[in-house]
N, C-alpha and C positions, 0 to 999 in steps of 0.2 A: 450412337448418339443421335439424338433428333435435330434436325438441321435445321429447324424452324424452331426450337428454344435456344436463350440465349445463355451460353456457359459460360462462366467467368475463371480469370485465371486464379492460384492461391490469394496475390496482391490485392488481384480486386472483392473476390470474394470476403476476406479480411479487413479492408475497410468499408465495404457496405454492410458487413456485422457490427462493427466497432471492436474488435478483436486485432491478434495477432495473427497473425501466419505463424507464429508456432502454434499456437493456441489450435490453429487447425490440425495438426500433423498430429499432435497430441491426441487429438480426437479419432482421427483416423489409426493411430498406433493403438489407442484402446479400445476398437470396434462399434465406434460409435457410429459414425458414415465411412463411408466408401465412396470416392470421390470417381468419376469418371476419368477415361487417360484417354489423349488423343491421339492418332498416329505415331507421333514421334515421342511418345511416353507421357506428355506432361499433364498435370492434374488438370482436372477442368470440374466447375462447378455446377449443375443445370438449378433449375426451381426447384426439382426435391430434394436437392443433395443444401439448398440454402434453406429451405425450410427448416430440414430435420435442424441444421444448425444452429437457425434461430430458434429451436424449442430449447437444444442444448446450452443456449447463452441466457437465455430466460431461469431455467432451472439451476446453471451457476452463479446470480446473480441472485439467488434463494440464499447463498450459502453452500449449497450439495458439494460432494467430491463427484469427482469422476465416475467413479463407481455405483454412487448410490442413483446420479444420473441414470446409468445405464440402466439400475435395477424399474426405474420409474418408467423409461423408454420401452420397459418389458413388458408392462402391469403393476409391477410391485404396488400395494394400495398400502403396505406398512408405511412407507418412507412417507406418500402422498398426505397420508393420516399425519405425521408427525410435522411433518412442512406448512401445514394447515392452521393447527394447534398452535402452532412457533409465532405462523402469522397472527392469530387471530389474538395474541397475546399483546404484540407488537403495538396492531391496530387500537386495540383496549388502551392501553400507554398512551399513544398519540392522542386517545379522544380526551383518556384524564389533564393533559396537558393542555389539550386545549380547550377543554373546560375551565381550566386556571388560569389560561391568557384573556379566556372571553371575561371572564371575572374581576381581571386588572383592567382592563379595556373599560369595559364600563362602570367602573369605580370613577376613573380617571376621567371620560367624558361627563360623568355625574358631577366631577370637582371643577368641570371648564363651566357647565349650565350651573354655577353655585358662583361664576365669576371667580376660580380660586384656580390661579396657572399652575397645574405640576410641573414638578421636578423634571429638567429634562432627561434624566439618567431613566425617570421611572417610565416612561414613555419609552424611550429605545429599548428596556428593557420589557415592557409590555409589545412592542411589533417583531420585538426578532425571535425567527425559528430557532434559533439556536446561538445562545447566548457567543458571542468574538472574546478569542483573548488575543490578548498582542501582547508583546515584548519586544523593550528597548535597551540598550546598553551601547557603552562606550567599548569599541574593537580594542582586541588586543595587540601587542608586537604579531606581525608585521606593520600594520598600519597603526595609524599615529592618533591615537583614540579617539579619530574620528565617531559619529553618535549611527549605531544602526539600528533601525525600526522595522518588525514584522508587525501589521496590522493585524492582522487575520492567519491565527494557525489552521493551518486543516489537517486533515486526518494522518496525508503521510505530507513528511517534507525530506523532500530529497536536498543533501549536500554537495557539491562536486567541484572540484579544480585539480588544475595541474599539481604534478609534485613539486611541494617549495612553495603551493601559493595561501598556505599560513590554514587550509582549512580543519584542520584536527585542534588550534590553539581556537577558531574561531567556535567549533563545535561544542568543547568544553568551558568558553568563558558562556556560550548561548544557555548549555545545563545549569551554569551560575547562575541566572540571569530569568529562568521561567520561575515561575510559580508553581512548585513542589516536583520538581523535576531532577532526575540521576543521569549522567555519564556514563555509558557503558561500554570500558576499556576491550581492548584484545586478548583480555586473559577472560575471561566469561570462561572458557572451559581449558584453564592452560593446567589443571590437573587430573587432565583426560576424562573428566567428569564426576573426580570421584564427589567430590564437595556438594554437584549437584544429585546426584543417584542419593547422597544420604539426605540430601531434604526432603527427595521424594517420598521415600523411605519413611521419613519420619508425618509425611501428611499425606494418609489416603486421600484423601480428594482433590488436592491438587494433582496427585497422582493420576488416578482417574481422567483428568480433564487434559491432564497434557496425553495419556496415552490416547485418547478420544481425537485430539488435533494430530498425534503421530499418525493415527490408523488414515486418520482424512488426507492427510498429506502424503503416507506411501500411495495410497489409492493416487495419487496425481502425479507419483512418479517421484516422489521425492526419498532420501535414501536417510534413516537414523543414523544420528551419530549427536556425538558430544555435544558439537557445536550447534546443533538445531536444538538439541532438548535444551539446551541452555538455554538458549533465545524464549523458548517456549517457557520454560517457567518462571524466567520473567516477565512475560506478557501475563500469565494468568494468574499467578499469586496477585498477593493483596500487596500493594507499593504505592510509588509514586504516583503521578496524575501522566505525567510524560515520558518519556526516555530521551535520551539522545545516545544512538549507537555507534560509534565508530566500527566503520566497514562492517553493514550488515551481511556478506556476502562470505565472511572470515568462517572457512573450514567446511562451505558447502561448495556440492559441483553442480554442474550447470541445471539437470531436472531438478534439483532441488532449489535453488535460487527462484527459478518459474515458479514451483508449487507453492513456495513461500512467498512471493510479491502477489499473489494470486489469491491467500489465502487472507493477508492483510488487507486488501483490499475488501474481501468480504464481509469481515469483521461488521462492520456497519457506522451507521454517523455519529453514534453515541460512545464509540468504543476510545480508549487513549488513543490520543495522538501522539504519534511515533517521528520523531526525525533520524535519519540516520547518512552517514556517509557511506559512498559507494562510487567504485569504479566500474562495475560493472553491468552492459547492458544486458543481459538479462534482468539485473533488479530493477534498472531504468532504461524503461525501453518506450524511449520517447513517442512511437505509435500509439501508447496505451496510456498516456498519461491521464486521469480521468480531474474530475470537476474539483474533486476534494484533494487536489495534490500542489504539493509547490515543489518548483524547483528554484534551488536557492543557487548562484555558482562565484565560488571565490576567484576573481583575476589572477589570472598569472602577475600584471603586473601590481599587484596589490591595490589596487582602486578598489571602491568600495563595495562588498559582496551585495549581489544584485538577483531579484528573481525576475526567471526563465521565463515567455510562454514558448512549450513546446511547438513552434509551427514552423517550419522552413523557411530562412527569411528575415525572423525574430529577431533583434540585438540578443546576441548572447548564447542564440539558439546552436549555431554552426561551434563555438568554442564551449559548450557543453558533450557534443557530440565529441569530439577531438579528444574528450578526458575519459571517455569509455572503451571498453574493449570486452571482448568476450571471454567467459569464464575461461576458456582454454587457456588463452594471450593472457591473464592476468593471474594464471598460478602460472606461469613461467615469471614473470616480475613482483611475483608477492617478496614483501619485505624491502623493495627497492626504496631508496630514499637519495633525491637528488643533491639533497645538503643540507647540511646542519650550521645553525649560526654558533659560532665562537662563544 
């Protein structure tokens, strides 16, 4: 090691990514760097080993798996080509779009120099990037229908409280409660899949698209089974606007949990927004919580469900922390239920 560069440990090198420290090991488990060890074993980061990683977070912020990563880190000019393409598509989208906002804009400045005040709705909706939905409703038993308000959904919304603190009633009255939005119970694959193999079965292209996000996801270390394909053809058939899942975490183990909050993420700004509950931190892993995420957390003592900011400190932030556990610790307590009302 060179004594005159400065290496960082996993912690640090991971929060000056904006990454996880698993996210590191991950990389290192699939021969993407090689971290340097110091005397006494422990990893250590220098400038090249944080570079290559900042190319690595760059190109999973493309979308790429792990894989196709490394094939790009090699040469590969296939992938490079089609990342390109993807983009430049993207791009095109963005400009028609805002071609249509430059359009509302000066209609609207045209109807103020005409002395004629618009609409204020037409106006919010001519400045915003990306139109807000919110949803309100009256809470169910437990609480005493008290009125609860999300302003702004974003892409994922995390649910979470202790056992008993009413959030699976609050989950399914929220699915009541959006705008074209479904509940999705524990049984998603409780006939070991067959229900879903025969939809696939019966549409090549969903077909297709889900085994396209299978292959991306084993590439990240995630493992098939029932319970993922199911998630997954949910997500990409043609349905609702939203979901709301109870326990996204139900009947995957831990690299899969990873590959999957990893790959929702990637999805993009435009993609359904997803709420779902979880105890587990792998899915919520409060170092990585990013711009488009909420955390929403139900009281133990039933006061009114209130969103998180992730930062040490935070009202609400320490008793978010206290309702997670690791995939290990939570299939030893899966099915636990602290109590049932009469």
């Amino acid at each position: 090691m060179n004594a005159a560069a400065r290496f960082l440990s996993p912690s640090e090198a991971a929060r000056q990514l904006g990454i996880s420290a698993k996210a590191l090991r991950l990389y290192e488990e699939r021969g993407l760097i090689a971290p340097h060890r110091t005397p006494a074993g422990w990893r250590a980061y220098g400038p090249a080993e944080i570079a290559r990683c900042t190319e690595i977070v760059e190109l999973r912020a493309l979308g790429l798996s792990i894989s196709e990563v490394a094939r790009i880190l090699k040469g590969d000019a296939d992938i490079l080509t089609r990342v390109l393409t993807a983009h430049e598509a993207a791009l095109e989208e963005r400009i028609r779009q805002s071609g249509s906002s430059i359009v509302k804009v000066r209609r609207l400045r045209g109807e103020l120099g005409r002395g004629k005040l618009p609409a204020t709705r037409d106006v919010i909706g001519a400045v915003r990037a990306r139109p807000a939905v919110s949803v309100a409703f009256d809470l169910p038993w437990p609480w005493g229908g008290e009125r609860f308000e999300l302003r702004d959904i974003r892409l994922l919304n995390y649910i979470v409280g202790p056992l008993g603190s009413g959030k699976t009633r609050f989950a399914q009255r929220l699915a009541e409660a959006l705008p074209d939005a479904a509940f999705v119970g524990l049984d998603r694959a409780a006939d070991g899949g067959a229900a879903i193999a025969a939809r696939l079965d019966a549409d090549a292209a969903l077909k297709a698209k889900v085994d396209e996000i299978l292959a991306s996801l084993a590439d990240d270390g995630a493992v098939t089974s029932p319970a993922l394909t199911a998630l997954l053809v949910m997500l990409l058939a043609d349905g609702p606007a939203m979901f709301v899942i109870d326990l996204l975490e139900q009947g995957l183990d831990a690299p899969t949990q990873e590959a999957l909050i990893a790959y929702l993420r990637r999805r993009g700004p435009c993609a359904r927004p997803l709420f779902f509950l979880t105890r587990s931190n792998a899915i919520l892993d409060l170092d990585a919580v990013g711009a488009d995420e909420t955390i929403i957390l139900c009281p133990a003592n039933h006061s009114l469900p209130t969103c998180v900011t992730p930062v040490a400190g935070a009202p609400g932030c320490e008793a978010v922390a206290t309702c997670l556990a690791s995939p290990e610790v939570r299939a030893r307590t899966e099915g636990v239920i602290a109590w049932r009302p009469a």
